[in-house]
N, CA, C and O atoms as a GROMACS GRO file, in nm:
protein
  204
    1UNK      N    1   6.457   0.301  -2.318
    1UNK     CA    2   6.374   0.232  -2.220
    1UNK      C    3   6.291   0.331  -2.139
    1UNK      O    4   6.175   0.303  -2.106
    2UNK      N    5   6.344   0.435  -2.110
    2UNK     CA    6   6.286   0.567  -2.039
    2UNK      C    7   6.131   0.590  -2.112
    2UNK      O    8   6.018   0.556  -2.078
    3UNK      N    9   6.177   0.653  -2.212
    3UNK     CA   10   6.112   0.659  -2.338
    3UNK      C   11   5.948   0.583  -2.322
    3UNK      O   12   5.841   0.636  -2.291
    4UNK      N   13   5.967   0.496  -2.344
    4UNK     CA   14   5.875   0.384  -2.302
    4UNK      C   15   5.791   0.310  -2.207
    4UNK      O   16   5.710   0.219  -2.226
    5UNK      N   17   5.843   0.392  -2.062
    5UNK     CA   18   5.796   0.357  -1.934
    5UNK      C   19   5.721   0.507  -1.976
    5UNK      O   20   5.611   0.477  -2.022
    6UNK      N   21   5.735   0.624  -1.978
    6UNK     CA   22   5.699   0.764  -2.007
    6UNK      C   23   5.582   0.743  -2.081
    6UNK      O   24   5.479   0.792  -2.036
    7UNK      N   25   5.578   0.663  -2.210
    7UNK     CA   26   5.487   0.661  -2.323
    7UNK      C   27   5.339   0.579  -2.278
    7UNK      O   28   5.225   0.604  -2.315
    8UNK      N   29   5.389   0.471  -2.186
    8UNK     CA   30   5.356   0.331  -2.100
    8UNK      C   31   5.220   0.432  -1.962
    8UNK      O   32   5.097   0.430  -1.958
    9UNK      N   33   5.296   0.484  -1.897
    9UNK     CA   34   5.234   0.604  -1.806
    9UNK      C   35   5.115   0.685  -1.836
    9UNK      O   36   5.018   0.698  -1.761
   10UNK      N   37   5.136   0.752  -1.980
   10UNK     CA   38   5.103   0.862  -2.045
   10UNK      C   39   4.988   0.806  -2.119
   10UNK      O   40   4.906   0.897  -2.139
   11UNK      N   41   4.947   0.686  -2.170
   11UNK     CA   42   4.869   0.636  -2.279
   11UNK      C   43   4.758   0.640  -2.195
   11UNK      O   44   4.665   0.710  -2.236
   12UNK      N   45   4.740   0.577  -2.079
   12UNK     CA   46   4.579   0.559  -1.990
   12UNK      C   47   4.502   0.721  -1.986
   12UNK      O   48   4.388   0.754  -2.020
   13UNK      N   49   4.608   0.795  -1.935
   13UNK     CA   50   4.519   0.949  -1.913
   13UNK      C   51   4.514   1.018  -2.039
   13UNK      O   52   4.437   1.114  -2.042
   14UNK      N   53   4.561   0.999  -2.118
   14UNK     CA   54   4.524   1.082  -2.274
   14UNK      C   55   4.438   1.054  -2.297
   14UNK      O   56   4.341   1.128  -2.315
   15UNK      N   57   4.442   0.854  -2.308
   15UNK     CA   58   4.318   0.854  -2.363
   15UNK      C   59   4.198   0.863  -2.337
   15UNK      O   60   4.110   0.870  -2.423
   16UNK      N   61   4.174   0.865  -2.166
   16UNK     CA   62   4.026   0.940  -2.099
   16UNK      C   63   4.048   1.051  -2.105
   16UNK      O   64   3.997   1.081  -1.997
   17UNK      N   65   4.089   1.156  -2.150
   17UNK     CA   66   4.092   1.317  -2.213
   17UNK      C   67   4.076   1.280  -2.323
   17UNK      O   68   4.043   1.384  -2.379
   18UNK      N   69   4.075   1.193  -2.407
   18UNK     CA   70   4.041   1.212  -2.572
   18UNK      C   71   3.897   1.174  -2.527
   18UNK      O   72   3.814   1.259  -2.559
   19UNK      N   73   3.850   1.070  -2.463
   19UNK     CA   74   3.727   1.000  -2.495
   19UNK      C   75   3.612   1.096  -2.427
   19UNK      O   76   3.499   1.109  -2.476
   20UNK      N   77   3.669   1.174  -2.279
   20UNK     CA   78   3.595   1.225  -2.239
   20UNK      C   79   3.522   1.381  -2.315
   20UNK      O   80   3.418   1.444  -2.297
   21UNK      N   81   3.646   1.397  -2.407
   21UNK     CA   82   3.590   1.574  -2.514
   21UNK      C   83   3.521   1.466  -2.611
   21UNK      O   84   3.434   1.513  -2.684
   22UNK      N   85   3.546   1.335  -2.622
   22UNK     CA   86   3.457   1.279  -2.731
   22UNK      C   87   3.302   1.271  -2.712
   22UNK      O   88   3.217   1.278  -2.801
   23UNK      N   89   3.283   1.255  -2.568
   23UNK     CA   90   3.164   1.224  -2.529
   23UNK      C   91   3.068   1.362  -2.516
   23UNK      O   92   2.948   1.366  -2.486
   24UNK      N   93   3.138   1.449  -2.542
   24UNK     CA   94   3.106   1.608  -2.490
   24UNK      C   95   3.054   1.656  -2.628
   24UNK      O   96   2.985   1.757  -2.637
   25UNK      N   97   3.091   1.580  -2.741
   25UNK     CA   98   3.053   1.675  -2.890
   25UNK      C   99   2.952   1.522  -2.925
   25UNK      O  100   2.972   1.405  -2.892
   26UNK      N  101   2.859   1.576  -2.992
   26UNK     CA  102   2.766   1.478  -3.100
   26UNK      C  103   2.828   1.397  -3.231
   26UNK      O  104   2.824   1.277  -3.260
   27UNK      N  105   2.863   1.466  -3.272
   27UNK     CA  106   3.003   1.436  -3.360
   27UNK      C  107   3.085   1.336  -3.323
   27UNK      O  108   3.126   1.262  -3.412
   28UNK      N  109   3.125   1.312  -3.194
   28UNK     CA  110   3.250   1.208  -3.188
   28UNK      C  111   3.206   1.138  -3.048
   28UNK      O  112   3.278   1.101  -2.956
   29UNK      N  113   3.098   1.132  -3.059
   29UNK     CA  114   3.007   1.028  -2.925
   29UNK      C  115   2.983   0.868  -2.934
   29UNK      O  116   2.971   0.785  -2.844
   30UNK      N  117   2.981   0.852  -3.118
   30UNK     CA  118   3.008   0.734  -3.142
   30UNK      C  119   3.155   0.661  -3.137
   30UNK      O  120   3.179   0.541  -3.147
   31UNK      N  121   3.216   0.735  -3.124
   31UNK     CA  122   3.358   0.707  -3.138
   31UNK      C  123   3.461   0.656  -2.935
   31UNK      O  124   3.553   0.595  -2.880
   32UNK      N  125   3.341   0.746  -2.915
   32UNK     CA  126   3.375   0.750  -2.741
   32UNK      C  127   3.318   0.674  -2.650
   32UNK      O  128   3.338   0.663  -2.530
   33UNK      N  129   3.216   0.604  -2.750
   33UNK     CA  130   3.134   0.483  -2.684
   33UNK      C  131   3.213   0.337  -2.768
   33UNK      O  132   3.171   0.225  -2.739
   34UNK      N  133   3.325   0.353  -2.870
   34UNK     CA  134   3.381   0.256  -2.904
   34UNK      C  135   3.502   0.215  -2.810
   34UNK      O  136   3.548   0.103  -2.788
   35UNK      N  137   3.549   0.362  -2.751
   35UNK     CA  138   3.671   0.352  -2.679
   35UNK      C  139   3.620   0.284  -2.564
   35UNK      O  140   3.667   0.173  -2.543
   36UNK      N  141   3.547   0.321  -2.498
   36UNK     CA  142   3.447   0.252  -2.362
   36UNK      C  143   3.459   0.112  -2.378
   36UNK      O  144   3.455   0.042  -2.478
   37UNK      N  145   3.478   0.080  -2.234
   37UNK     CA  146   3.466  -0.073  -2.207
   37UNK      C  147   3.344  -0.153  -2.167
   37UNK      O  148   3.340  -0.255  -2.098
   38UNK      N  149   3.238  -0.080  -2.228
   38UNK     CA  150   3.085  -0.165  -2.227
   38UNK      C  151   3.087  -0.219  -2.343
   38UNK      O  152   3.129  -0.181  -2.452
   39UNK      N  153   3.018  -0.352  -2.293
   39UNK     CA  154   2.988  -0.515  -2.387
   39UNK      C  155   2.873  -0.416  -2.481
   39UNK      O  156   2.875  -0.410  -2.604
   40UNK      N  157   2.786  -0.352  -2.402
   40UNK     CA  158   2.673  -0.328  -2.549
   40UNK      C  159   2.739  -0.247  -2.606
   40UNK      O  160   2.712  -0.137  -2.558
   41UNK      N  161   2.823  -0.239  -2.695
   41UNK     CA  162   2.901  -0.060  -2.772
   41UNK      C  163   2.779  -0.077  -2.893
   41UNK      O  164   2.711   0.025  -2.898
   42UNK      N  165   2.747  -0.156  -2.968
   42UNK     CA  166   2.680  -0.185  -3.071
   42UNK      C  167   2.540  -0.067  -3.065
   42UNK      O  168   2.500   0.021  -3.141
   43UNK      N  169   2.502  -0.112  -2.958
   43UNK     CA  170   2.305  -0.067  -2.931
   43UNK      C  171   2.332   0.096  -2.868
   43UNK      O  172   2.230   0.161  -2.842
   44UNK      N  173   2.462   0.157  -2.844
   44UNK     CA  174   2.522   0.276  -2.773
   44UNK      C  175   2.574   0.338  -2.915
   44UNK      O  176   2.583   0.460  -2.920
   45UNK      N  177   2.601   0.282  -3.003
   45UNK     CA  178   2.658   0.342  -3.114
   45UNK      C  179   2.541   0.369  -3.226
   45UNK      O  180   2.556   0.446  -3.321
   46UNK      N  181   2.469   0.324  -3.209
   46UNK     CA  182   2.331   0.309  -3.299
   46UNK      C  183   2.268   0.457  -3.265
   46UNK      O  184   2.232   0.541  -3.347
   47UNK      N  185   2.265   0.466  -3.106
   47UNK     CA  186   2.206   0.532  -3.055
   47UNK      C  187   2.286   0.692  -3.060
   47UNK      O  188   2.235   0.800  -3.089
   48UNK      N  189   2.404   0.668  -3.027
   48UNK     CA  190   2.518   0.822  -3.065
   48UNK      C  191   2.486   0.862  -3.236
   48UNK      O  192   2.497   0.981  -3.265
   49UNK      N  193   2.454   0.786  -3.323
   49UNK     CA  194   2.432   0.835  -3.452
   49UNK      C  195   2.335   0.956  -3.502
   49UNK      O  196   2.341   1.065  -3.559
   50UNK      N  197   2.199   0.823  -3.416
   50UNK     CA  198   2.091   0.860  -3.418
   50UNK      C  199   2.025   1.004  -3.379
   50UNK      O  200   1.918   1.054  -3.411
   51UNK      N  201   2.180   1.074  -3.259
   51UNK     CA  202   2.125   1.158  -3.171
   51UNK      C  203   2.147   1.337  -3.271
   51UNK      O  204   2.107   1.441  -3.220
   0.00000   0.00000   0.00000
């Protein structure tokens, strides 16, 4: 149960440290605009390709 409150804690800030080095490389900008909680990801992902 420990385990799991720990894992529970831990998941929110990893994953804005994954998304935020995502947003930092060209390479994985499309990927960091999928994690993002904006409605347009579509017209943001077009655009991370493109860049």
């Amino acid at each position: 149960m420990g385990l799991v409150i720990v894992s529970i804690l831990l998941n929110v800030p990893l994953t804005m440290i994954l998304k935020i080095g995502l947003e930092s490389s060209p390479e994985g900008r499309w990927l960091a605009v999928m994690l993002s909680d904006e409605v347009e990801w579509v017209d943001k992902t077009e655009q991370a390709l493109l860049d």
